[in-house]
N, C-alpha and C positions, 0 to 999 in steps of 0.2 A: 460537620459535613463528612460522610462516608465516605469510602473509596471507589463507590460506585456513581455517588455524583462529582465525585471530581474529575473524572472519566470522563464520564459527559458533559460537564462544565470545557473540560480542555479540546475534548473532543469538537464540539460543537463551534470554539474561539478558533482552534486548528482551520475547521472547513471554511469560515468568513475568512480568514487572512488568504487561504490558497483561492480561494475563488476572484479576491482582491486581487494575488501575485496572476492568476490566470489573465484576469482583464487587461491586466498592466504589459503583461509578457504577449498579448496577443493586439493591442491597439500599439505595442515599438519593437516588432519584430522586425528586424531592420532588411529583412528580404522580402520586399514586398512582392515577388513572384512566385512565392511560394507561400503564403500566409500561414499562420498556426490557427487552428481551430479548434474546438472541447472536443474534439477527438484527440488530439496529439495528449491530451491529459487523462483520458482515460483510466491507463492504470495507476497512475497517480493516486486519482480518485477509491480504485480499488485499496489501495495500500492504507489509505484515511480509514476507512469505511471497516476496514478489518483489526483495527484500533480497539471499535465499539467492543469485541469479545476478542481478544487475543487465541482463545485455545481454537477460536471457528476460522480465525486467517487462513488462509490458500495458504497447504503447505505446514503449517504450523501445528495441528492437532497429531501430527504423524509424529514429529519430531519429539513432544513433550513427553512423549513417552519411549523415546527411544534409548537406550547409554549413549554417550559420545564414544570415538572413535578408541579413545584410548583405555573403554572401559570395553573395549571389543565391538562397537557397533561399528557400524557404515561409514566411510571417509568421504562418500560422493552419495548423496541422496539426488537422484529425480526428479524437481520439482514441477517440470514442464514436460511429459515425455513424449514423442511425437503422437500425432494422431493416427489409428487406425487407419491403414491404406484402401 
């Protein structure tokens, strides 16, 4: 097995078990006046999903090719910056 199916062998086990912890965490959320919904997991889900290709993750292609701070690059990167007003 390569190391591109074992990516998405683990990939793929990852989404079943959080989709399970989702049901779980949303049928005993113990505040029932406010309930959890598959919005509240959202980026969660984003964070899984950008697993599939590491260099294409939010944030992450910028970085691979940057030096670290102590090779002179950047101590604070941006990775959310506001939106246009």
């Amino acid at each position: 097995m390569d190391n591109e199916d074992a990516r998405r062998q683990f990939i793929s086990e990852l989404w079943q078990r959080f989709e399970q912890l989702q049901a779980w965490a949303e049928e005993n959320w113990p505040d029932k006046d406010n309930p959890l919904s598959s919005a509240d997991f959202v980026e969660s889900r984003k964070e899984i999903l950008g697993l599939r290709n590491p260099a294409q993750a939010p944030g992450r292609a910028r970085l691979l090719n940057e030096p670290e701070p102590e090779q002179g690059g950047a101590q604070y990167v941006d990775l959310n910056p506001a939106p246009w007003p």
